[in-house]
C-alpha positions as CSV (number, residue, x, y, z in Angstrom):
1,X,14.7,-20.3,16.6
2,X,15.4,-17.0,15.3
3,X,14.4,-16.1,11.5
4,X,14.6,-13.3,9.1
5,X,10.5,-12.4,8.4
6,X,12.2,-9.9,6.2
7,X,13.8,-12.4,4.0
8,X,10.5,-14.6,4.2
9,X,8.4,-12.2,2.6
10,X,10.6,-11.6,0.4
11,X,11.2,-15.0,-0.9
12,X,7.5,-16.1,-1.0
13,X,6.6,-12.9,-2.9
14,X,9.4,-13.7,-5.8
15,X,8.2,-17.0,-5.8
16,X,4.4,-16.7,-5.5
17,X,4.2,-16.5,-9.7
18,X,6.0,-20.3,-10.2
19,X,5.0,-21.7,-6.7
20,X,1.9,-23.7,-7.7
21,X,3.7,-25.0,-10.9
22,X,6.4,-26.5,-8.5
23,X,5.1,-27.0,-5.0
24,X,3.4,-30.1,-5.7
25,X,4.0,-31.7,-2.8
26,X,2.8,-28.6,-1.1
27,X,-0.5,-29.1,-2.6
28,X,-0.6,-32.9,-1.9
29,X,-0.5,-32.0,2.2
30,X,-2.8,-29.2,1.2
31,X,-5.6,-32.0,0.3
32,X,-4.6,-34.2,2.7
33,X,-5.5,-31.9,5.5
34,X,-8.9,-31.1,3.7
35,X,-9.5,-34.7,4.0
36,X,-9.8,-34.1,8.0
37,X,-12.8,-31.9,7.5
38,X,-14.6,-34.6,8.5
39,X,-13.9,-33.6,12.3
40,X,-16.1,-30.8,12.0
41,X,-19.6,-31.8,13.2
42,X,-21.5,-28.0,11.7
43,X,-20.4,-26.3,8.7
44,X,-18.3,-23.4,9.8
45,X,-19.2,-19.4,9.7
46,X,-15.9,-18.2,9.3
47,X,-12.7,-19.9,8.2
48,X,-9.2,-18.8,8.4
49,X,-6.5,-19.9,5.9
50,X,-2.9,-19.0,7.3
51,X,-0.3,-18.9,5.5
52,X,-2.6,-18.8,2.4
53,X,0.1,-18.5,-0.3
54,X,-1.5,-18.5,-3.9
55,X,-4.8,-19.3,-2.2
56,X,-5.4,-22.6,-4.1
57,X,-6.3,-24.5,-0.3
58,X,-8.5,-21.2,0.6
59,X,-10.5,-21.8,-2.8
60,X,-11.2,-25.3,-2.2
61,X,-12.0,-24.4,1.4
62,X,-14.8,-22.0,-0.4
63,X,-15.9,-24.6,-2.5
64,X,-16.2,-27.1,0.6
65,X,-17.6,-24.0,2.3
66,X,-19.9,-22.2,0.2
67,X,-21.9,-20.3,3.0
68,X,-18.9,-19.5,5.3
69,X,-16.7,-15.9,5.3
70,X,-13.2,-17.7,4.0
71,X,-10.4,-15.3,4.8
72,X,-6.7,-15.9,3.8
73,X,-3.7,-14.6,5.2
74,X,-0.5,-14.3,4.3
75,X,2.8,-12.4,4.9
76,X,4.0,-12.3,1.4
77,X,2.2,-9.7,-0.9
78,X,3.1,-11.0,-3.8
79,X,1.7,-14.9,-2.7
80,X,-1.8,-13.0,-2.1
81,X,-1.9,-10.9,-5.6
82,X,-1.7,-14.7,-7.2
83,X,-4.3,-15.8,-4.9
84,X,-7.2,-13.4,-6.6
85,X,-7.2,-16.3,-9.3
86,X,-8.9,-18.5,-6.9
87,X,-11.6,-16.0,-5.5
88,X,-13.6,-16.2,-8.3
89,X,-16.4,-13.7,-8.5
90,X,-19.0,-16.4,-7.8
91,X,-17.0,-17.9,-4.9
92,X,-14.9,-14.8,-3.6
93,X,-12.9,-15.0,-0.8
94,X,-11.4,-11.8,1.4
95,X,-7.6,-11.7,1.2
96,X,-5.7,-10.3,4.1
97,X,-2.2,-9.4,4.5
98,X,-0.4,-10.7,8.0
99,X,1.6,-12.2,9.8
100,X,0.6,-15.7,11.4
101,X,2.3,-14.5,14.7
102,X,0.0,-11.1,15.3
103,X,-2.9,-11.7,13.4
104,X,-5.7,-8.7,12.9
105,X,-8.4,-10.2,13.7
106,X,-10.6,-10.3,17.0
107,X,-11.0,-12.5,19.7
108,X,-13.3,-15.8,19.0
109,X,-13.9,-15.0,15.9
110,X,-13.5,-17.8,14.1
111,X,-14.7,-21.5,13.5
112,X,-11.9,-22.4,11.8
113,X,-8.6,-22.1,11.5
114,X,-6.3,-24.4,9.3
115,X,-2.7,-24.1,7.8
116,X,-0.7,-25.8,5.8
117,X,2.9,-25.9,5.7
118,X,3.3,-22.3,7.9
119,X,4.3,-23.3,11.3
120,X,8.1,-23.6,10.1
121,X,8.1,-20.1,9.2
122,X,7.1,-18.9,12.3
123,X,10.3,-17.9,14.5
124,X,8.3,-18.1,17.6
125,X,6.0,-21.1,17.2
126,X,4.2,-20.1,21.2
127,X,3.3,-16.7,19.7
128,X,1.6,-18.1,16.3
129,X,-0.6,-20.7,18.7
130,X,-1.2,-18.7,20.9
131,X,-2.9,-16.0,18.2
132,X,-4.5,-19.0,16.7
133,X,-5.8,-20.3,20.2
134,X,-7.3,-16.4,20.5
135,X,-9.0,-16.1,17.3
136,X,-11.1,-19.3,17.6
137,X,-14.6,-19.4,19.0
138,X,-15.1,-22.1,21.5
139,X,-15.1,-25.6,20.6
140,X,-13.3,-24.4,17.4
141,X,-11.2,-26.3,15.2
142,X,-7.3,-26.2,13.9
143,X,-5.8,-28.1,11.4
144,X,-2.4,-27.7,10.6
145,X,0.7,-29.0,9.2
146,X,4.4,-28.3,9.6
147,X,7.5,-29.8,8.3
148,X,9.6,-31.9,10.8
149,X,13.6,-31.9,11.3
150,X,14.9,-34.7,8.8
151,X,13.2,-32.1,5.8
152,X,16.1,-32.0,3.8
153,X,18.2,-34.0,5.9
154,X,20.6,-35.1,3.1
155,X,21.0,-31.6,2.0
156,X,21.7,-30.6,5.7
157,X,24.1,-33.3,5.6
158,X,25.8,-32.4,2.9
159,X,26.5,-29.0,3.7
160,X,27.9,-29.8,7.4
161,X,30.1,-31.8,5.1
162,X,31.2,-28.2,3.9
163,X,32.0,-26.1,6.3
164,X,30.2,-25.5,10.2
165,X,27.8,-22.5,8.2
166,X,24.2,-22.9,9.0
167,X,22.9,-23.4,5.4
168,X,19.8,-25.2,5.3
169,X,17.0,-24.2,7.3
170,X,15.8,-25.7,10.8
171,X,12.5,-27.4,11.3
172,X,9.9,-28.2,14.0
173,X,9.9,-31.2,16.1
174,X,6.8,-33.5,16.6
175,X,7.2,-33.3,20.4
176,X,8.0,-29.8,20.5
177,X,4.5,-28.8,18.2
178,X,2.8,-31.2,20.4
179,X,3.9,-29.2,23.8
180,X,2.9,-25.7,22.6
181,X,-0.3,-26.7,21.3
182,X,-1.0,-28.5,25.0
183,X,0.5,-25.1,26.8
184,X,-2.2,-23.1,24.8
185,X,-5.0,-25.0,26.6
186,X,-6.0,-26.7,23.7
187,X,-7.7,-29.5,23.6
188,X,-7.7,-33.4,22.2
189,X,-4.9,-32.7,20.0
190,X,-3.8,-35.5,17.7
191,X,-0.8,-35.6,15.9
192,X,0.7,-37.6,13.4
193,X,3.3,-37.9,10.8
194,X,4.0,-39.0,7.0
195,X,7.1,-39.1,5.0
196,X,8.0,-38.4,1.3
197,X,11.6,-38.9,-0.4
198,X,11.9,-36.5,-3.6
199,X,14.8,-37.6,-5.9
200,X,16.2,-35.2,-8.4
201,X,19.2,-35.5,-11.2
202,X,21.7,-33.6,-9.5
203,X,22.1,-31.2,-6.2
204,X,21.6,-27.8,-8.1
205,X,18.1,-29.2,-9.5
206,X,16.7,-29.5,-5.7
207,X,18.4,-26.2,-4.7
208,X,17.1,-24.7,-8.1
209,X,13.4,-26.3,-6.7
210,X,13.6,-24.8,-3.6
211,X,14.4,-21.7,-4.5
212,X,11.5,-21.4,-6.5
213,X,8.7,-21.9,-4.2
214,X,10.7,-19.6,-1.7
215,X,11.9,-22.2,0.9
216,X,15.6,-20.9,1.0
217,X,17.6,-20.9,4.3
218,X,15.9,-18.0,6.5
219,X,18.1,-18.3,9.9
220,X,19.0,-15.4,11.3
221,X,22.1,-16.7,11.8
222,X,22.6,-18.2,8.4
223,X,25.7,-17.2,6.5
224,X,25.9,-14.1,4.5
225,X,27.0,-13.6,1.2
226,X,28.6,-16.1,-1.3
227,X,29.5,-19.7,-0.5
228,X,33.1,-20.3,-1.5
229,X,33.3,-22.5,-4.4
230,X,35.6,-24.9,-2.3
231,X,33.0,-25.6,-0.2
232,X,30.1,-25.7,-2.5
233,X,32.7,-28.7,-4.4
234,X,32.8,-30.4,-0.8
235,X,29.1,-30.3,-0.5
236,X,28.6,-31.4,-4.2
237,X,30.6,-34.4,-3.2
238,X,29.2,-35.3,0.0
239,X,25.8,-35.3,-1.6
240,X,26.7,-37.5,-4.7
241,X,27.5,-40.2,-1.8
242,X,23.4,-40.5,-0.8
243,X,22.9,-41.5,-4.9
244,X,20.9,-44.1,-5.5
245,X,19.5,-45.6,-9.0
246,X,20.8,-42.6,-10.5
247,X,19.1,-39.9,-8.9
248,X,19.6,-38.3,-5.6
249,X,16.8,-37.9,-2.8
250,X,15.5,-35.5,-0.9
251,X,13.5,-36.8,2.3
252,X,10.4,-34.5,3.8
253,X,8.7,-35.1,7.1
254,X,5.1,-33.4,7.3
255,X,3.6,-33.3,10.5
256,X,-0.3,-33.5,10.6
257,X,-2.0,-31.9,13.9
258,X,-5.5,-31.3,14.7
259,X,-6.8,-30.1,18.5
260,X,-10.0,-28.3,19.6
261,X,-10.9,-24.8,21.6
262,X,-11.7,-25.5,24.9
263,X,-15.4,-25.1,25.4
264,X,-16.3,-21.9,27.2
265,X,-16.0,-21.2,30.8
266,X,-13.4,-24.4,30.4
267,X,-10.1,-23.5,32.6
């Protein structure tokens, strides 16, 4: 899957001022993968939040964390300027700009890595394991979670009812995850998966949504410029088909995954 990191940090940065007064459903897979702390048997020494955004799930981490170096990441700029609200001067937390795919930090150096709701942005998901794979000690944890293909699927539906334009943006498969985290010699991964149905008055109110927490279409291949109002009428329509009690949904598929460093001198 080929994306546009360029338009990814771009987006996140314009939207890193509204996100946390929108992305609530964001922050509800945020504390459900908290909730899986529980795996660790020691507290860890360092922790590494990627994909950070506004750094609310890096503060909490600190707060769960008190003693541990809490670092978050993130390619957007403007996501980690909005983050300094949650590194408080009594529980500070080091924010680093980077990309989940190179990241600047050494080998085994960390207990802990967790991130929520990055994966999808990754256009090569065997390149971001694989740096997260690096960067953890041995016998170190990482939590994750990613949004499966039927995200969106009405919207996606609607638009092929437009024209053949890729328009919504492509997500990870369950099986697919599961196989690159296995290729990158990790170890008792467990994966599983929850579902959520927004519903919203109208189609431009869940396009306005997305827009502003920065999830917009960023294929490569996506289509450029303004969509024809013909179209956007066709899609209009072929969305108003899925209403139901007077709204229209919007279905999200969150994958949950959790697997182990090997221990060393483990092949």
């Amino acid at each position: 899957m080929s994306l546009d990191r360029h338009r990814i940090r771009q987006a996140f940065s314009r939207a890193a001022t509204a996100y946390e007064q929108t992305a609530v459903l964001q922050q509800q897979v945020g504390d459900l993968l908290l909730e899986r702390l529980h795996l660790l048997k020691s507290e860890p020494a360092r922790v590494l939040d990627v994909g950070a955004g506004t750094g609310r799930l890096t503060g909490l981490l600190k707060k769960r964390f008190p003693q541990a170096e809490v670092i978050a990441l993130d390619l957007a700029i403007g996501m980690l300027r909005q983050a300094k609200r949650h590194a408080g001067w009594w529980r500070p937390f080091r924010r680093v700009a980077g990309d989940a795919q190179a990241l600047p930090f050494a080998d085994a150096s960390m207990d802990l890595v967790i991130s929520n709701l990055c994966l999808q942005w990754c256009g090569d998901l065997k390149a971001a394991l694989h740096e997260f794979r690096r960067v953890l000690k041995p016998g170190g944890w990482l939590l994750f979670s990613s949004f499966g293909p039927d995200t969106l699927k009405e919207l996606r539906s609607a638009w092929r009812a437009a024209d053949s334009a890729a328009h919504v943006h492509v997500f990870l498969d369950m099986h697919d995850v599961g196989d690159a985290v296995l290729a990158q010699g990790f170890v008792d991964p467990m994966f599983d998966v929850e579902r959520y149905t927004l519903s919203y008055a109208d189609a431009r109110a869940a396009m306005r949504e997305l827009k502003t927490i920065g999830a917009g279409n960023a294929l490569a291949e996506r289509k450029r410029g303004l969509t024809g109002k013909q179209a956007f009428a066709r899609m209009l329509a072929a969305y108003e088909t899925l209403r139901r009690d007077g709204r229209l949904p919007l279905s999200y598929e969150v994958i949950f995954g959790q697997a182990q460093a090997p221990a060393a001198g483990a092949p």
